[in-house]
C-alpha positions in Angstrom: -16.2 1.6 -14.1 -19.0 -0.5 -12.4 -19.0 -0.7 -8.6 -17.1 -4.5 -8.7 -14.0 -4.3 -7.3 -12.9 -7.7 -9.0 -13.1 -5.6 -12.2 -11.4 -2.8 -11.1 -8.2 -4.8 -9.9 -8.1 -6.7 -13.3 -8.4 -3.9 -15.1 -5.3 -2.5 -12.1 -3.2 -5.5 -13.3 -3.9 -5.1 -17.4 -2.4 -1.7 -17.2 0.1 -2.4 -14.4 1.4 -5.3 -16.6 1.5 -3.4 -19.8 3.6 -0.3 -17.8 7.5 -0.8 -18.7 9.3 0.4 -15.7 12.3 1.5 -18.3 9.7 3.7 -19.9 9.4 5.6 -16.5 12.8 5.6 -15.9 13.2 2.6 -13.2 15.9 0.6 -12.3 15.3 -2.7 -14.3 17.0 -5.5 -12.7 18.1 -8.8 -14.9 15.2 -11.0 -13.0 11.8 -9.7 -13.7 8.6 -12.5 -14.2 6.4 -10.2 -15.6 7.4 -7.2 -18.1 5.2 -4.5 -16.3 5.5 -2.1 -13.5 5.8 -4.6 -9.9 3.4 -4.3 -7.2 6.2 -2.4 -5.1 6.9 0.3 -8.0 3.3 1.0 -9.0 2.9 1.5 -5.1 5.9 4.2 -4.7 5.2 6.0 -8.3 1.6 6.4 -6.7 2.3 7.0 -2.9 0.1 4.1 -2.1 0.9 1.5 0.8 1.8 -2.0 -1.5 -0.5 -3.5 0.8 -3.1 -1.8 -0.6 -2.5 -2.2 -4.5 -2.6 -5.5 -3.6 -6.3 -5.2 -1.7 -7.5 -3.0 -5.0 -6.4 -5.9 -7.3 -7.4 -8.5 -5.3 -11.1 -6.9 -5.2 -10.8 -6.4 -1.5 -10.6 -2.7 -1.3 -14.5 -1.9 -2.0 -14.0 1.9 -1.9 -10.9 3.6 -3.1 -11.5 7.5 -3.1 -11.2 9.8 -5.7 -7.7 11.1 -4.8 -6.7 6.9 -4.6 -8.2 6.6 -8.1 -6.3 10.0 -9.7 -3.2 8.8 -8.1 -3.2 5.1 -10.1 -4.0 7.3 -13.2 -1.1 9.2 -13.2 1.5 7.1 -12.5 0.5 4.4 -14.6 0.1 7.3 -17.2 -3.6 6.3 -18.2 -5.0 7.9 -21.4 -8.1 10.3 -21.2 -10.8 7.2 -22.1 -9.1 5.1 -19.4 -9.3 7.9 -17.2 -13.1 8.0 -17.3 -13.1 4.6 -17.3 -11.3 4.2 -14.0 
């Protein structure tokens, strides 16, 4: 991924919206805006503060480490490509 940080929370919120918290085997309540995984679940599947999903996607977290980055990948169960691409 390229070192802008507006691209790496769209590309956060692409595969956070396309995450169905069913598939992971979340509680899905009757009101949900958007299909995907919330802000607050991707947050707890990863063991990241929600605070700072919401710096990444907002391009305001410049440097997420390694470990940050691995974390994202597995709980929003990123394929091999988007791996290297994240």
């Amino acid at each position: 991924m390229n070192d802008d940080p507006a691209t790496l929370g769209q590309a956060l919120r692409h595969w956070r919206d396309r995450t169905s918290p069913k598939d992971l085997g979340l509680f899905v309540g009757s009101v949900r805006r958007a299909p995907g995984l919330r802000r607050e679940e991707l947050a707890q599947l990863a063991g990241l503060s929600v605070n700072y999903v919401v710096r990444l996607e907002r391009g305001r977290a410049t440097s997420p480490s390694p470990q940050v980055l691995a974390s994202l990948a597995r709980a929003l169960y990123l394929s091999e490509p988007e791996r290297d691409h994240l």
